[in-house]
C-alpha positions in Angstrom: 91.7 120.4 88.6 93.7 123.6 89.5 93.8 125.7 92.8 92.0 128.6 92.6 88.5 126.7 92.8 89.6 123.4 94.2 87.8 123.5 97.2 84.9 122.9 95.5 86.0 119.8 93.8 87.2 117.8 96.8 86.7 114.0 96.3 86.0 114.8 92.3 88.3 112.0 90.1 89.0 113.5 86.9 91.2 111.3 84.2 91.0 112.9 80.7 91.1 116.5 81.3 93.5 118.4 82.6 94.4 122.2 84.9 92.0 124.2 84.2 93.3 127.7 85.7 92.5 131.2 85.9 94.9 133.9 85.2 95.3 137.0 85.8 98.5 139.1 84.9 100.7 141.5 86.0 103.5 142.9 83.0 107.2 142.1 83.1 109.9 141.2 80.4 108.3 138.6 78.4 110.9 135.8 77.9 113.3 136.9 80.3 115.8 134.9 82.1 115.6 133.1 85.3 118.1 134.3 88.7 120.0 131.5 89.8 118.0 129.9 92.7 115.1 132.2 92.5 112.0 131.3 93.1 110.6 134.0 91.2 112.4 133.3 88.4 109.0 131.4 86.0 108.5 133.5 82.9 105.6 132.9 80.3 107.3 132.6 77.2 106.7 130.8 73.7 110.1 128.6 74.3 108.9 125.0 74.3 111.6 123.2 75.2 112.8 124.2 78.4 109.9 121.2 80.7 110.7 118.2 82.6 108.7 116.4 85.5 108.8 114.6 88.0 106.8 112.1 90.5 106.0 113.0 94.2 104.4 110.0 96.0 104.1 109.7 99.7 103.0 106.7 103.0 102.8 103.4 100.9 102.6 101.8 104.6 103.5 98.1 103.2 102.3 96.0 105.6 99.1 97.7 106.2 96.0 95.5 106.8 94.0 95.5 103.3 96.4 98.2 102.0 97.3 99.0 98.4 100.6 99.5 99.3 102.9 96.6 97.7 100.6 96.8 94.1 100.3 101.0 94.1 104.5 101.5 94.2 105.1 98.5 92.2 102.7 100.2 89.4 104.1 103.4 89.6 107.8 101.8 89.3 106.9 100.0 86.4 103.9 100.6 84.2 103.4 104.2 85.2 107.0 105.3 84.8 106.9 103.8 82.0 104.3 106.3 80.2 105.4 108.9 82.6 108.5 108.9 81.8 109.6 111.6 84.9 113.3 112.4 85.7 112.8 110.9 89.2 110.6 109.3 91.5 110.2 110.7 95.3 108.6 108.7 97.5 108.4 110.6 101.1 108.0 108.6 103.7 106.2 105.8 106.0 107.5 103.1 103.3 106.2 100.5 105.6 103.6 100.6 108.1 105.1 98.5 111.6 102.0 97.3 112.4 102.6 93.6 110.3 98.5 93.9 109.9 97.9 94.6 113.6 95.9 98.1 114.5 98.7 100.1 116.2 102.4 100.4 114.9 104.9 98.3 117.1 107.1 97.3 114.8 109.7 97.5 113.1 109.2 94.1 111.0 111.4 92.8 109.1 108.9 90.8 107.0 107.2 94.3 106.3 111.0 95.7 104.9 111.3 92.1 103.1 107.7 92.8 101.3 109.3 97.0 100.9 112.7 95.8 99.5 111.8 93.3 97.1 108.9 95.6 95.5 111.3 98.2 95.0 114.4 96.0 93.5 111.7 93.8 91.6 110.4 97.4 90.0 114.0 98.0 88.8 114.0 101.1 91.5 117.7 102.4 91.6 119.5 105.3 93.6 119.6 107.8 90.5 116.5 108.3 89.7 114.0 106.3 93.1 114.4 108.7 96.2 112.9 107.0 99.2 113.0 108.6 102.9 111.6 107.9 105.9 108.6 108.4 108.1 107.9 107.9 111.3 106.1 104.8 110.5 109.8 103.7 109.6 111.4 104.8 112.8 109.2 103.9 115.7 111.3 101.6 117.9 114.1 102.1 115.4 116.3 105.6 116.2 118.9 105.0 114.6 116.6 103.8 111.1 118.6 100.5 110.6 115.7 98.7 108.9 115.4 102.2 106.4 119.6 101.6 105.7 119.3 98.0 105.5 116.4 97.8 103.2 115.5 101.4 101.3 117.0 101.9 98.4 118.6 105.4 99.2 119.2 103.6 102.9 121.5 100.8 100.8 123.2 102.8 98.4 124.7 105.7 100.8 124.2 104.8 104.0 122.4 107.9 104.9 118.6 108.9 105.4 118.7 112.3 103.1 119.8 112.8 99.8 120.7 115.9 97.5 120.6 115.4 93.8 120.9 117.9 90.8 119.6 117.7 87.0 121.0 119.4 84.5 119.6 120.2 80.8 120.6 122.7 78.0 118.4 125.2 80.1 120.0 125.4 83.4 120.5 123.0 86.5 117.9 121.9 89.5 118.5 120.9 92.9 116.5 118.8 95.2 116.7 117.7 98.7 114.8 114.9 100.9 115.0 116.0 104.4 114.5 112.9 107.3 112.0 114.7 109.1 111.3 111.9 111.3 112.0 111.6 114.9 115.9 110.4 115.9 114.8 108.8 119.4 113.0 105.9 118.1 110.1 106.1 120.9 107.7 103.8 120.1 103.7 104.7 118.7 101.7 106.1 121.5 98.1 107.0 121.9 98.6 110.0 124.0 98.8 113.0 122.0 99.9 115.5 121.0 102.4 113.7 119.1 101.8 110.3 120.0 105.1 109.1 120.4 106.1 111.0 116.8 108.6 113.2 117.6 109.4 114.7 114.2 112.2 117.1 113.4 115.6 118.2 112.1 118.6 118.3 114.5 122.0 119.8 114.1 123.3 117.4 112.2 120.7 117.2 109.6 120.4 121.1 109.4 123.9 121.1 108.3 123.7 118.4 105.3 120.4 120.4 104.4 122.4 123.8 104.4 125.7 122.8 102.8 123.8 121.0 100.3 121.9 123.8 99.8 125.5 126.3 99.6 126.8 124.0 97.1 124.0 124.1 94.8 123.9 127.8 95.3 123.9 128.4 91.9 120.6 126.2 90.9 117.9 127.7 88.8 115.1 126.1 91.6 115.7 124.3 94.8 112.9 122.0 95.8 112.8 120.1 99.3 110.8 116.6 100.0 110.1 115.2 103.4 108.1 113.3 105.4 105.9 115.9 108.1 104.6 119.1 107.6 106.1 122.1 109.1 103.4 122.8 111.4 100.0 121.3 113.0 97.1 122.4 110.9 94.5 123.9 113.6 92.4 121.1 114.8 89.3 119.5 113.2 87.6 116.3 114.1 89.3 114.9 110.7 93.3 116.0 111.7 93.6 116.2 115.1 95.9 113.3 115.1 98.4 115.3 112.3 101.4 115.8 113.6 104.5 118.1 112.3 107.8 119.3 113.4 108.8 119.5 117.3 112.2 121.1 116.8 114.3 122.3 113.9 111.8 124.4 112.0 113.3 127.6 112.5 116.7 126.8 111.3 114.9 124.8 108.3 112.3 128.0 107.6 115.8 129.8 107.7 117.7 127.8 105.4 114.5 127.6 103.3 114.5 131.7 102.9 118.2 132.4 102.8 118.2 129.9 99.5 115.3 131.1 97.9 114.0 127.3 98.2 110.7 127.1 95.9 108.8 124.0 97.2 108.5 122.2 100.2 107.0 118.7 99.5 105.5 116.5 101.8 102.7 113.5 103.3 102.0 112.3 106.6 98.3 113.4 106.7 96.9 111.1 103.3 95.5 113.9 101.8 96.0 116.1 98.7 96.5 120.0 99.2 98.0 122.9 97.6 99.4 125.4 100.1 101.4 128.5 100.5 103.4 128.5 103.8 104.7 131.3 105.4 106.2 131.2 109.0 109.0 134.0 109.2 110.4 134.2 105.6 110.6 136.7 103.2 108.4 134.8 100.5 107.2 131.7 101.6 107.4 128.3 99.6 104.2 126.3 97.6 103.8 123.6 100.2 102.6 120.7 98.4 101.0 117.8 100.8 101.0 114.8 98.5 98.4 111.6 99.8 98.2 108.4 100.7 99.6 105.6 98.1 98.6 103.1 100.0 95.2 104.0 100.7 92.8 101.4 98.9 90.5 104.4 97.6 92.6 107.4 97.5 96.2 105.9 95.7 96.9 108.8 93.9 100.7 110.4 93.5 101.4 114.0 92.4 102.8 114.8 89.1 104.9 118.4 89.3 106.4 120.1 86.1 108.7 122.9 85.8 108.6 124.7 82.7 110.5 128.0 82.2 111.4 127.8 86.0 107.8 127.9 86.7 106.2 124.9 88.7 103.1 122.9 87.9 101.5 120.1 90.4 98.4 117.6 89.4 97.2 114.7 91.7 96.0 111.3 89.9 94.8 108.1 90.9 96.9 105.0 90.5 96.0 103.5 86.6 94.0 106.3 85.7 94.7 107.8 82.0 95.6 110.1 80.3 97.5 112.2 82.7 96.9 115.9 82.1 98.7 118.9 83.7 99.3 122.4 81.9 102.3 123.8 82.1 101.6 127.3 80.4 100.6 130.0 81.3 100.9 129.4 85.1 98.2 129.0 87.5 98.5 132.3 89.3 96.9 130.6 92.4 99.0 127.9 93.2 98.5 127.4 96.4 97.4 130.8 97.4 95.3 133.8 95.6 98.5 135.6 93.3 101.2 133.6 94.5 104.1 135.1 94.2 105.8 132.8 92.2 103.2 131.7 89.5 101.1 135.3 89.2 103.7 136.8 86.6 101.4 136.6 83.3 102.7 138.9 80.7 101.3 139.8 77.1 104.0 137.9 74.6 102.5 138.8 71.4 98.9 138.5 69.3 98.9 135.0 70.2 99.7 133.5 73.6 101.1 130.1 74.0 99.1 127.0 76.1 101.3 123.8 76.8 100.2 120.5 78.7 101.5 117.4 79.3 99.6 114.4 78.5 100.4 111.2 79.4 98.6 108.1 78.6 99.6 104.2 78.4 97.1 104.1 75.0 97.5 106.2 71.9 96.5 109.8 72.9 93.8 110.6 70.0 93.1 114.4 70.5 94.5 117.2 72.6 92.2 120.4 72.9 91.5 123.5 74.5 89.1 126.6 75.1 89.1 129.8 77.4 86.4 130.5 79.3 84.5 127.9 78.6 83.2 129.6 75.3 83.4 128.6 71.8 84.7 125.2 70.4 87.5 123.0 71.6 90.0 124.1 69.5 93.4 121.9 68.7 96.6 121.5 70.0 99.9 119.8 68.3 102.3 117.7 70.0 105.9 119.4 70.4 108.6 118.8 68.1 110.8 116.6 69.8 108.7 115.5 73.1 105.5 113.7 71.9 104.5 114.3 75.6 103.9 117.8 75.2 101.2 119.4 73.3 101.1 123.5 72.2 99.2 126.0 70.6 98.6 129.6 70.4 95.8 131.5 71.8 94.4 134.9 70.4 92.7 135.7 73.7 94.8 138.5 75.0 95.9 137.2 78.5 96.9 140.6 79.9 95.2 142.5 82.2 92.4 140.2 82.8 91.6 136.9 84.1 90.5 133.8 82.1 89.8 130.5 82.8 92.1 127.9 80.4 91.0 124.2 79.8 93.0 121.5 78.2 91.3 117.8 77.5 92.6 115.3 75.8 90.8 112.0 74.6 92.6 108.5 75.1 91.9 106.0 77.2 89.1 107.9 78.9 87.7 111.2 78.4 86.3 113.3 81.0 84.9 116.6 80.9 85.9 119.0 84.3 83.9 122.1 85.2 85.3 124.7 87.4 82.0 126.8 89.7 83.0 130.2 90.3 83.9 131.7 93.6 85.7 133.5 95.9 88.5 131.7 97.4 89.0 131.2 101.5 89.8 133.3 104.0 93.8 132.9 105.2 93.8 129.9 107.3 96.0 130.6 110.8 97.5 127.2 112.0 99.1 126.6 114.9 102.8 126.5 115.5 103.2 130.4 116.9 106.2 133.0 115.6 103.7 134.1 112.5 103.8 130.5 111.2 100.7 130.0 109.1 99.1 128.6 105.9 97.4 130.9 103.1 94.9 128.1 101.8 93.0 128.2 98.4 91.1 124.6 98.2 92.9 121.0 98.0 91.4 117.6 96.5 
């Protein structure tokens, strides 16, 4: 379920049990506080009340011949937020598909944004908390994204095609972003690549609501960004050589992205799930989450990321699948890529360490357990004082200088059992793009 092994598990569904991650530590001040926008500011500590989450979900394509589309979103809007319970709901492009059931995109049609608009305002989807933004599914034949204004719900409450939003707890303040990487020429679909007619990107004026959003949220404990492309083309394989990415404006958004100390770049486009680390001239890098298809009539899963003591958390599930299981604590130190720099921070905090997961489930949850190492009984966990969705309990496995392997199940609905092979994780992956842009790979599912 987490990174470090993933690769191996590609195509695996797992409902009842959840992250199982290795660790491996390196010492700093256990419990310490997090820098104001600094990516590198997750601690491991026994403090249990500084969580929240959130929903990434991506290309719901309404309008889609024998999509999923319509049903998927209006499921996540209603009966899974309603378990969920997240602070907000990203949905990141290609809301409809402008093909009206026909094989290539030639739209837009209006019937399509009809279907779009009233499965959103018939979910109860409003501007605070639903954060739509376009694709280039949305834009072909439409530059200037008047069928996104006239019928998304970000498009109808402000007019605009990004947003920048904050939330705020007792812990500290979080800013977040959606970037409209799509094209702002509005060529139609082509079949000629390389970009078949999908010129993605970020121009002047986009850049600058991206950067003085970012200046006046200086101050945030994490800044996360959400758009449609990735940053760059993946190197060619017979099953992405179609993937596009950005054409212009990655430099300047790589830039901003670095100078910020932004933590996550979140995206879809290519309907399938991985866990990245990208790195294309910046200091650090971001976790480069590609979130899949929720639309797709076998692969409708949305991505559930957690931040908990400024550290963040991501787990992939399919559409009505329960419980929903993602540990928060300790950190996978391979999020994305072997030690990554913002996750691999494991101190020792005592005799006992603490393990937290969230578990979600639209039936009582029965039992919540764990085990390291895969040794020994399942041992309990209790739910949190305060926030039934989050279970604890203390290990007496020293997690210091070593590496484990933690797992968390939980019996509800379903119950699954998850087992992790050992490995060695991939080589770096070099992608195309040029100026040292590549992608640090460890698996995907």
């Amino acid at each position: 379920m987490k990174r470090f092994l993933r690769i191996f598990r590609r195509g695996v569904t797992v409902a009842g049990i959840g992250c199982l991650l290795t660790l491996s530590s390196l010492f700093f001040a256990p419990g310490g506080g997090a820098e104001a926008a600094n990516p590198k500011g997750a601690y491991y500590s026994a403090v249990n009340n500084r969580v929240f989450w959130f929903i990434v979900a991506a290309d719901t394509h309404v309008g889609k011949k024998n999509g999923q589309g319509e049903a998927n979103l209006q499921w996540l809007l209603t009966a899974g937020r309603t378990v969920i319970d997240p602070s907000f709901i990203v949905l990141a492009g290609d809301l409809t598909d402008s093909t009206n059931g026909g094989l290539y995109p030639n739209g837009p049609w209006l019937e399509e944004w009809i279907k779009y608009r009233n499965t959103v305002d018939g979910s109860g989807a409003t501007a605070d908390f639903f954060f739509d933004v376009p694709g280039n599914h949305d834009e072909y034949n439409d530059g200037g994204l008047s069928f996104y204004r006239n019928n998304s719900v970000q498009g109808r409450a402000t007019g605009q095609t990004q947003a920048s939003w904050t939330r705020t707890f007792s812990f500290g303040t979080y800013h977040f972003i959606t970037a409209c990487t799509a094209g702002n020429d509005g060529a139609p679909f082509s079949i000629f690549p390389p970009t078949f007619g999908d010129h993605a990107g970020l121009d002047d004026g986009e850049i600058s609501f991206i950067e003085n959003a970012l200046e006046l949220n200086k101050d945030a404990e994490l800044s996360l960004i959400f758009g449609h492309h990735p940053l760059v083309k993946p190197k060619p394989t017979p099953e992405n050589w179609t993937d596009t990415a950005l054409t212009y404006g990655l430099e300047a958004f790589a830039g901003l992205m670095d100078q910020y100390g932004v933590s996550l770049y979140g995206y879809g486009h290519t309907h399938i799930y991985q866990e990245q680390f990208f790195v294309g001239d910046m200091t650090e890098g971001v976790i480069y989450l590609n979130t899949t298809a929720l639309g797709e009539v076998k692969d409708n899963a949305y991505t559930l990321v957690a931040v908990d003591c400024n550290g963040i958390s991501l787990r992939s599930q399919a559409v009505g699948s329960w419980p929903l299981v993602l540990v928060t604590a300790p950190l996978d130190p391979n999020l994305g890529m072997e030690k990554n720099p913002y996750t691999s921070n494991i101190p020792r905090v005592g005799p006992g360490n603490p393990v937290r997961a969230l578990v979600f489930d639209s039936n009582p949850v029965l039992s919540v357990e764990y085990r390291i190492d895969g040794q020994g009984n399942w041992l309990p966990m209790t739910p949190v004082p305060g926030n039934s969705r989050l279970w604890e309990a203390e290990a007496s496995v020293d997690m210091a200088d070593q590496s484990h392997v933690v797992e968390v199940r939980a019996t509800g609905s379903t119950i699954q059992y998850d087992r992790i092979p050992t490995g060695t994780p991939p080589e770096p992956v070099q992608e195309e793009g040029g100026k040292g842009c590549f992608i640090r790979t460890i698996g995907g599912r």
